[in-house]
N, C-alpha and C positions, 0 to 999 in steps of 0.2 A: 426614594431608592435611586441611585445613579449607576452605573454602568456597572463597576466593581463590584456591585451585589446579587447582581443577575449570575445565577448558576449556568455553567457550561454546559449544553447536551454533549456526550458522548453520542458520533453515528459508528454504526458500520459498516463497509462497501465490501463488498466482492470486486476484484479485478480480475481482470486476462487481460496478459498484455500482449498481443501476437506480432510476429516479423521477428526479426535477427536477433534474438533477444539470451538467446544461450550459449554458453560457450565463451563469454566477452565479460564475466565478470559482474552481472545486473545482480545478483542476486543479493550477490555483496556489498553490493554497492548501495542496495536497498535499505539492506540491514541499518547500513551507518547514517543514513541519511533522514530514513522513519527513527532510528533512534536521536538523531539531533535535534529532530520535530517533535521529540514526547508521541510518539503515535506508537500505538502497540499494536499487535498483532502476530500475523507469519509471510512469509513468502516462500516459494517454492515451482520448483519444475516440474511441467506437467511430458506426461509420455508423447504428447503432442506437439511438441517444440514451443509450446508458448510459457510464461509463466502465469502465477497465479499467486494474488495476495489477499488476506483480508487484512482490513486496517480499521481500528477502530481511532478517535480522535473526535476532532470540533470541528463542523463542517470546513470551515478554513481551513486548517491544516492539511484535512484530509484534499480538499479543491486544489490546494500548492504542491500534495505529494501528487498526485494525480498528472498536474500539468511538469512536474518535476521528472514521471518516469515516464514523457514523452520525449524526452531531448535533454534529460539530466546526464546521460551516459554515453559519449562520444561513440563507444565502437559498435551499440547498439543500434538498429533501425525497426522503429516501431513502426507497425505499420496498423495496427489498432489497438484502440484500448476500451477494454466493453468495460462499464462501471454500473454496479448493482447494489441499491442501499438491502444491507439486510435489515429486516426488523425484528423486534426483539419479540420475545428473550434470545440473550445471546448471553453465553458469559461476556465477562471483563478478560480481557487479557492483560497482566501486567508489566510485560516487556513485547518488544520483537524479536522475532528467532527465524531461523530460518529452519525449513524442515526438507523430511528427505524426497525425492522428486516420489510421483503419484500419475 
């Protein structure tokens, strides 16, 4: 069996991403960016000023979207990002969306 046969685990993380992070367009910019990585899931505003994602994906992608929405967004300033694997059962999500703030 060589590499191409090895099945992908699907994980999924919980983020908060807190600091300057609302108002500047992250959410959006989330949106396009988990959707050009095949990562599904949601992002959304919390009443706290932070956002919050869940991402499900291949550890990879999800480690690049992670390191992506530290400094992928110019007028945003993160100032933490807590990451939480969920474990399952979870459904499958099969797009990203964004949802309404919470």
């Amino acid at each position: 069996m060589d590499s191409r046969d090895k099945e992908v685990v699907i994980e999924s993380w919980l983020v908060q991403v807190c600091g300057h992070v609302q108002g500047v367009g992250y959410r959006e910019a989330c949106v396009r960016h988990a959707r050009a990585q095949g990562i599904t899931g949601w992002v959304r505003n919390r009443l706290d000023g932070s956002v919050e994602l869940m991402l499900q994906g291949s550890r990879e992608r999800l480690a690049y979207m992670c390191s992506w929405l530290r400094d992928g967004i110019s007028a945003a300033v993160v100032d933490e990002l807590e990451v939480m694997q969920v474990q399952p059962p979870l459904p499958r999500f099969d797009h990203f969306e964004r949802l309404p703030t919470l």
